[in-house]
Every structure is written in C-alpha cells, then in structure tokens.
N, C-alpha and C positions, 0 to 999 in steps of 0.2 A: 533533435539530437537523440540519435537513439545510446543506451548504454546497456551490451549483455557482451561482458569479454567472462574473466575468468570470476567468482563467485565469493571467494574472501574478503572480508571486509576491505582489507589494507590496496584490495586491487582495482573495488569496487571505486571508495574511496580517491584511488590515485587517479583513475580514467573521469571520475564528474572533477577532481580538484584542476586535470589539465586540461577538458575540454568547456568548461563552463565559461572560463573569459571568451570563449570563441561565440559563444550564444547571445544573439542580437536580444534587446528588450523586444517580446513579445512572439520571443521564437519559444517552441515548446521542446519539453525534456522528458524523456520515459526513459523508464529503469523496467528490466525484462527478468523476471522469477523472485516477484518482490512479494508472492504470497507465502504458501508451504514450501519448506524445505530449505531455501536460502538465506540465511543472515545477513549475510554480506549484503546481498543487495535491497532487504528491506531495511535494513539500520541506515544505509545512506539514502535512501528516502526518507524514514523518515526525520532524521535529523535533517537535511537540507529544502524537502518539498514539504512534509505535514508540520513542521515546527521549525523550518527556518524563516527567512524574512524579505527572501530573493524571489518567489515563488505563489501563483495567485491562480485560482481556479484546476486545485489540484484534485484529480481523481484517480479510478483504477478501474480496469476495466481486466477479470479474469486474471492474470498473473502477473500485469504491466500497472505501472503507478505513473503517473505523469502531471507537469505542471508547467505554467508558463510565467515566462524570466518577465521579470520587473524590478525596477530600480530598489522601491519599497513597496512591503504590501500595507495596506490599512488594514485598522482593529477590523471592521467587518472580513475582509480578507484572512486572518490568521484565526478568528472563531471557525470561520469556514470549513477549513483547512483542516483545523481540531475535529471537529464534527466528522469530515470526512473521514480523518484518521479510525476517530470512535468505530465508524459505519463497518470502513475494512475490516479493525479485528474481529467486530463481531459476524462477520462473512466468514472472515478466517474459521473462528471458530466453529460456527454451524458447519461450513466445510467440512472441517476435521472430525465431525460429531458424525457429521452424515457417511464420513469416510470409515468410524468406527462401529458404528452399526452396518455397515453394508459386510466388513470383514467379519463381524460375528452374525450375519445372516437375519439381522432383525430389522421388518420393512420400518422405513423412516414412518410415513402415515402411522401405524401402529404406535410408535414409539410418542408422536406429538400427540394422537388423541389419549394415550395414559398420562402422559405430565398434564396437557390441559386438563382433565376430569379430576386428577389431584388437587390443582389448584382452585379447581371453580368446584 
C-alpha cells in the first residue's frame, strides 16, 4: 500500500487510519516524503511503523519509510525498528548538514577531515 496524498498530519493520519484494515498480514506499507520537509508524513510513520506494534522489518530507503503488517511484532522486532528509526535521523541529519555546507559553498570532505583532526 503505498501512502503520498496530501502532507498534513491530520491527512496523512486519516489515509493509513482508512486504508490499513484493508492490508493483509504480511502485505507492506510505505509512506512517500517521510525525510526533510514533511511532518505530516514522518509523524505517521513514525508513530505507527518505527514505534507502533502492527509493523516488522521496517526501513527507508531515500524519502519512503516502509514496513510490513503483522498481527504482533516481538521484542526483537520493536528494538529493530527503534534502531532503524535511530539510523534515519541520523541520515536525516547528515543530509541536512551536507545540505548546509553545500549552500555555504564549503566541500563536505573538508569539513569531515577538520572535526575528525579535532577530535583525534
């Protein structure tokens, strides 16, 4: 099932609350502009695929978040999950860092070998 209609939470929200009964266990669910820029559609990921309890073997790939329907997930399942979530923001972030050194013209490679030589 794929989900990219309109990008507000409340919209986001109302399209997985009316199509997710329709999703078979072991059918898969992606959410489309679930990195920068959208709220809407990363809050309903992550409340229902990185931290809900419907959802097992969730990842992202580029701007799409997705996960597959199960009745329950297990503890391994929901660490999983977490971990992924960890993984994202900090993609997210590098993203955003690599997006704000390119607007102020300073090369990435530059910028990683001055923190690493600070820290080491």
């Amino acid at each position: 099932m794929w989900i990219d209609g309109a990008h507000e939470y409340k919209y986001v929200l109302l399209d997985y609350k009316l199509w997710t009964p329709y999703l078979i266990n072991g059918g898969i669910i992606a959410f489309h502009d679930t990195s920068i820029g959208w709220e809407g559609p990363a809050k309903v990921a992550k409340q229902y695929l990185y931290f809900g309890t419907n959802f097992k073997n969730v990842g992202f790939v580029d701007s799409i978040t997705y996960g597959t329907k199960c009745d329950k997930i297990s503890l391994f399942d929901k660490l999983k999950n977490r971990l992924t979530y960890l993984i994202r923001k900090f993609h997210i972030f590098i993203t955003k860092l690599y997006i704000r050194l390119q607007i102020q013209q300073i090369p990435f490679g530059h910028f990683l070998r001055k923190i690493i030589t600070k820290i080491f």
